[in-house]
N, C-alpha and C positions, 0 to 999 in steps of 0.2 A: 504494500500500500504506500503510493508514495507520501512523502511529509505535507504537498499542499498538489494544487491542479488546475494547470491556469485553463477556462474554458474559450473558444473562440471569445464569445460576447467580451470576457474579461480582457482579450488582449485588442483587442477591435475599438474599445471603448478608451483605449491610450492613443489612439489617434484620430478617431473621428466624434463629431456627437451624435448619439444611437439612439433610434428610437426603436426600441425590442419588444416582438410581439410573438408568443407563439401559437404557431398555427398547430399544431397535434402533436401527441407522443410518437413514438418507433410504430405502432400500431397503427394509428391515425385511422379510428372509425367514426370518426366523426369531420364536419366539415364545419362545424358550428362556429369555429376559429378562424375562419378563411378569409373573410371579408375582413373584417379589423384590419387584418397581415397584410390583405390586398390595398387596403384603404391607406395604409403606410406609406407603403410604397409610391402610394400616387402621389404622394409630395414630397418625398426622398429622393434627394439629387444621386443617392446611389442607393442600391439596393443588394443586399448578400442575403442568398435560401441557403440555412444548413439543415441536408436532410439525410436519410441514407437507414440504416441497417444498426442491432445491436444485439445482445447476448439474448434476448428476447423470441427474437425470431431467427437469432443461426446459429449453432452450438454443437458439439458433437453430438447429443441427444435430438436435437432439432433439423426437420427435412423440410426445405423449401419444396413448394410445388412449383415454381416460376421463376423467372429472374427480375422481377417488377418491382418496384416499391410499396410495400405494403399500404392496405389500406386507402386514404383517399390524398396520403403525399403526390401522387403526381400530378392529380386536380388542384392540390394547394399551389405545387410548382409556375404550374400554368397557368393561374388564374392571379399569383402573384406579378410573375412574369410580366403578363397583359397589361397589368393595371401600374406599370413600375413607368415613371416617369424620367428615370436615370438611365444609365449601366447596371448590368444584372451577372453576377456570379454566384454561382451553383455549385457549393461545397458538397459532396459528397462523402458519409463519415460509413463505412460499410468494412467488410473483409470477405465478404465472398463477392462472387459477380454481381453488376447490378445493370441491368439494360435503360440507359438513358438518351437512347437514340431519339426520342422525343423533345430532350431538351438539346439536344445536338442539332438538332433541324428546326429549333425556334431560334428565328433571327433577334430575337427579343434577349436572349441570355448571352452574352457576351465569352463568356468564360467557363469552365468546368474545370474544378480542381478535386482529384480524385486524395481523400487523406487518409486514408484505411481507418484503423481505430487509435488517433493519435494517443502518445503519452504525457507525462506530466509537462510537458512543455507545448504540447503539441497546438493547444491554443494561439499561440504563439507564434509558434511557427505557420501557422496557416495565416495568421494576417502578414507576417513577413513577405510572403508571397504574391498576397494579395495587393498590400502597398509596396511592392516591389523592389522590397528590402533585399531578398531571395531570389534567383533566377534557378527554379527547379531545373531537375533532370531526369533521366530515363527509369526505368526502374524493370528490373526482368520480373519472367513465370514458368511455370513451367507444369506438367501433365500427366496422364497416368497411358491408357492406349495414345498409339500414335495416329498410327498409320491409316488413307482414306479405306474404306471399300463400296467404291460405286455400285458394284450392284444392288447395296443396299440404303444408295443415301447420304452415308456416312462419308463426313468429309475431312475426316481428320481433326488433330487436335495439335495445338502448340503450331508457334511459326514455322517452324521446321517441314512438318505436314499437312495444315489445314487448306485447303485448294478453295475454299471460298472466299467470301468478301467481309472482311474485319472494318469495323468500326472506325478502332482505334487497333492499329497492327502492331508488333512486335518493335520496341525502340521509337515510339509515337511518343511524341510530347511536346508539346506547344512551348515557348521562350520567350521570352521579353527581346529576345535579338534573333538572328541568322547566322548557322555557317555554314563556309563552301567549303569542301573540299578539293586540293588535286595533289596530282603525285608526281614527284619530282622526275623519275623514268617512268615514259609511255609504254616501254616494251614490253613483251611478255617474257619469262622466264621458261627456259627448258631444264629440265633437274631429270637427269638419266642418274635409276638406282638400281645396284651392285645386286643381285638376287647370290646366295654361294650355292645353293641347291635347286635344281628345278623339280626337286618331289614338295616344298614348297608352295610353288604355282599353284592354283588352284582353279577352279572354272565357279562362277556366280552362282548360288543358291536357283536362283531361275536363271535358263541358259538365254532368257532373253537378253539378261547384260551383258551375255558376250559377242556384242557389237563390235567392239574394239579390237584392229588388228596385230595381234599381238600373243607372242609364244605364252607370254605370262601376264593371262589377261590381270590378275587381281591377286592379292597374296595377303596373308594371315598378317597381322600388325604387329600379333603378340611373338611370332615367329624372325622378328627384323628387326635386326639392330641397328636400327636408324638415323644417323646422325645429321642427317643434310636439311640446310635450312633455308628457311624462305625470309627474304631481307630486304625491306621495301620501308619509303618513306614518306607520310604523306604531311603536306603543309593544311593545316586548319584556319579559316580565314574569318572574323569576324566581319558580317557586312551589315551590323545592325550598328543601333545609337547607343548601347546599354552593356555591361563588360559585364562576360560570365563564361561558366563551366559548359565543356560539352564531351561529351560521351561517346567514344570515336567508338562506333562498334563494328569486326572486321569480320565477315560472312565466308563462308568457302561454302563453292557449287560445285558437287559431282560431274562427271563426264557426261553427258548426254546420252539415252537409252541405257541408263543403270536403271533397272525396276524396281519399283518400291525406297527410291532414294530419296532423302529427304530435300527439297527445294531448295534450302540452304542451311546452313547450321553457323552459331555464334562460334567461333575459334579465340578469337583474342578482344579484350577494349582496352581502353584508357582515356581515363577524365584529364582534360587540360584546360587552365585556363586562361582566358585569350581577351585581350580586352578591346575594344571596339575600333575599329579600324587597323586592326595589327595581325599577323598572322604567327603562328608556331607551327615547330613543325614536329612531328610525331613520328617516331622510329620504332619500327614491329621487326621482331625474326623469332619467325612459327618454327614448329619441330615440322618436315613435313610429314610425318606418320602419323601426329597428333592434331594436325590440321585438315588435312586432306581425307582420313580414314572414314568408314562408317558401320553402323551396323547393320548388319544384315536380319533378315527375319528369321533366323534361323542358331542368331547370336555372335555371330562370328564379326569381330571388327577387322574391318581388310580396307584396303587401299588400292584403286583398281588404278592400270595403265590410260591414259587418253586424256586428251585437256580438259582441268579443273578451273577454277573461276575463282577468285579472291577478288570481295566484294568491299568495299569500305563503304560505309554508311547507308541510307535509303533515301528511295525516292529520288525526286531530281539534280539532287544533289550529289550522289553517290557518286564513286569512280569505280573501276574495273581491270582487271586483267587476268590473263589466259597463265597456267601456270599446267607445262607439257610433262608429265611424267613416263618415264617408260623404264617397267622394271626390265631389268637386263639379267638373263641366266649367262 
């Protein structure tokens, strides 16, 4: 139990004057509190909704049937929203999923700060953010199945496999600034690797991966003493107004027609900070056994021959390159 616990309102209330109204509990069965909240807002040069999730309704004895906000929070949301005369941000206090694609497609909400179930500071830290004390950053996840199976629908789970269309995807996260990335060499790399055994070699769990021309299409990882490294260097370029961290996260892509591979997979990051018009620059060198490898369905982590892909960041910003492996007996 911590010694004290600062609440948003308590830290929100050090910088601005609050007029606080609550619109429902965690439950929110009722709506009888709506209008007030909504009524606020409409003379409120800003407006902040804290809503979200709590030990109430998600616990290890507790099963959601949905991913909604309980109760009548999303009509509070929205009806807040509407009647908000300012800027509107939309605190989210939750730790399982919560679908807010609703307030993501109201032009009326400005902002969505996702806070899990903050701690004894955590107040705090959400108005830091909020008055732009704090310039957040990425934050990972991660899954239990992976892999899609169309015949049934199922589209997979985690970035690495999910072939549909995410929200908020893998490494999403809004900034008070911009950055660009590029990399010092355009080339692509060729890394020719030593095989001592070709009993070794081995052929893909499905023989549809072995597409790739090659004596030793794919090989056991745990079997390879791998020392060759992948050594690249990218510059990160702030092109916003506002100095802050960014979270270079560095992707590697499979060969193409490996089955059941994942799309792409995180290998390495690193946070740097860069302050507004100035660049750094960011120096990586992967194992490539430990970058390149994957696992198969079948368990086996291998590293197959044929051009791989080292990805740095998302979206349009990202940069690229081809990294040609060929193991050699």
């Amino acid at each position: 139990i911590p010694c004290r616990y600062v609440s948003p309102l308590d830290a929100i209330v050090k910088d601005v004057r609050v007029d606080y109204h609550e619109g429902c509990d965690v439950h929110c069965r009722s709506s009888r509190s709506i209008p007030p909240a909504a009524e606020a807002a409409n003379t409120a040069e800003a407006t902040i909704i804290v809503a979200g999730l709590g030990l109430e309704v998600e616990r290890e004895v507790l099963d959601r049937n949905d991913l909604l906000l309980p109760g009548f929070q999303t009509e509070l949301i929205n009806r807040v929203a509407e009647a908000s005369a300012g800027p509107v941000v939309l605190v989210i206090v939750a730790s399982g999923c919560v679908d807010v694609s609703f307030a993501q497609n109201n032009p009326k909400i400005g902002a969505i700060l996702w806070a899990g179930y903050p701690g004894q500071e955590g107040g705090q830290a959400i108005a830091d953010v909020i008055f732009g004390r704090h310039n957040p950053g990425a934050l990972p996840m991660t899954s239990m199945q992976l892999r899609p199976n169309d015949q049934l629908g199922y589209p997979g789970r985690t970035y690495k496999f999910f072939n549909g269309t995410s929200l908020y995807p893998f490494g999403h996260g809004l900034s008070y600034t911009q950055f660009n990335y590029s990399r010092k060499n355009d080339s692509g790399i060729s890394l020719p690797i030593k095989v001592d055994n070709h009993h070794l070699c081995k052929l893909p769990s499905d023989k549809a991966n072995a597409t790739v021309n090659s004596h030793c299409p794919s090989i056991s990882v745990d079997s390879l003493g791998c020392k060759e490294e992948i050594s690249f260097e990218v510059d990160v370029t702030n092109v916003g107004k506002v100095d802050g961290d960014d979270v270079v996260l560095v992707y590697s892509k499979p060969p193409k027609g490996v089955a059941d591979a994942p799309l792409k997979q995180l290998v390495a990051f690193q946070r740097v900070y860069v302050e507004s018009g100035k660049t750094s620059s960011v120096k990586f060198s992967l194992n490539a056994c430990k970058a390149l490898n994957l696992v198969e369905k079948t368990a086996y982590v291998v590293m197959h021959s044929g051009e791989h892909t080292i990805v740095v960041g998302d979206g349009d910003s990202s940069v690229s390159f081809p990294v040609e492996t060929e193991l050699q007996v």
